[in-house]
C-alpha positions in Angstrom: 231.3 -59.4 -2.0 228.2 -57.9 -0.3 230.1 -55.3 1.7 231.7 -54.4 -1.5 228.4 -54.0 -3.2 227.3 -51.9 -0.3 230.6 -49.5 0.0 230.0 -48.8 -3.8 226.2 -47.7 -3.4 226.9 -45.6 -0.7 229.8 -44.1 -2.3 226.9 -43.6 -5.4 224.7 -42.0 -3.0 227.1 -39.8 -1.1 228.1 -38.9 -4.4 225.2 -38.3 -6.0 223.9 -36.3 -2.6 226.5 -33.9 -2.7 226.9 -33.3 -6.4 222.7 -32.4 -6.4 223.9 -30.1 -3.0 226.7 -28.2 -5.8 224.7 -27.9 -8.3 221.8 -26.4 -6.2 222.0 -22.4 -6.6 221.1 -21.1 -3.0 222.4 -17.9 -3.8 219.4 -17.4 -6.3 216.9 -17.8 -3.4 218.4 -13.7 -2.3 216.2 -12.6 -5.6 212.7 -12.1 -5.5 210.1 -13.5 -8.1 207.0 -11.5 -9.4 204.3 -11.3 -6.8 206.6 -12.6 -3.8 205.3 -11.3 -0.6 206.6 -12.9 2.2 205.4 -12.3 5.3 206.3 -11.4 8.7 208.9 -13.7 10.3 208.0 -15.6 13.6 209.7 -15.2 16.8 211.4 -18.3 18.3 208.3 -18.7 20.9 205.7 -19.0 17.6 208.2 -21.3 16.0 208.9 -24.0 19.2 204.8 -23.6 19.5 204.1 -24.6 15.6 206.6 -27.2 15.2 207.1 -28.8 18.3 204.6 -28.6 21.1 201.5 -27.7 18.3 202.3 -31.6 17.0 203.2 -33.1 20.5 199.5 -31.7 21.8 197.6 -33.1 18.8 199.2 -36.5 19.0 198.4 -36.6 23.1 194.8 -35.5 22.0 194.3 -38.3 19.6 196.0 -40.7 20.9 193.8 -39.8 24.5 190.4 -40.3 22.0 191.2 -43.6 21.0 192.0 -44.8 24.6 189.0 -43.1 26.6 186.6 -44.6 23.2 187.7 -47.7 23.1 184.9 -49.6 22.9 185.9 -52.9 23.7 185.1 -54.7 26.6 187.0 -57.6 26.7 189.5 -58.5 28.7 192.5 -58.1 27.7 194.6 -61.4 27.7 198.0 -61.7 28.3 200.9 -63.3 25.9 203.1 -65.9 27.4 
């Protein structure tokens, strides 16, 4: 009975997913509101730099910080 229960909420979710997906007017998106500027677009360089190695960079850095000021002394014991 569970993998019955389970089939039927993902059949609800799929279902529910794609009908929110038809419904969804993309083609209104191609008209522009009252005050929209957009600006220039990015070229695939800027883009890789913002979204991928801009995060990758700040998580090295921080995650550098906390090792090099770690303050503890101890030892560090190992777990059998």
């Amino acid at each position: 009975m569970d993998k019955k229960n389970a089939l039927r909420a993902g059949a609800v979710a799929a279902g529910t997913t794609l009908m929110m997906l038809l419904m969804s007017s993309p083609a209104l998106a191609l008209t522009r509101d009252d005050g929209d500027d957009p600006g220039a677009g990015l070229s695939v360089a800027e883009t890789l730099g913002l979204f991928v190695v801009a995060p990758i960079a700040l998580f090295v850095l921080i995650a550098g910080l906390v090792m090099v000021l770690d303050k503890s002394d101890r030892p560090r014991k190992k777990q059998a």
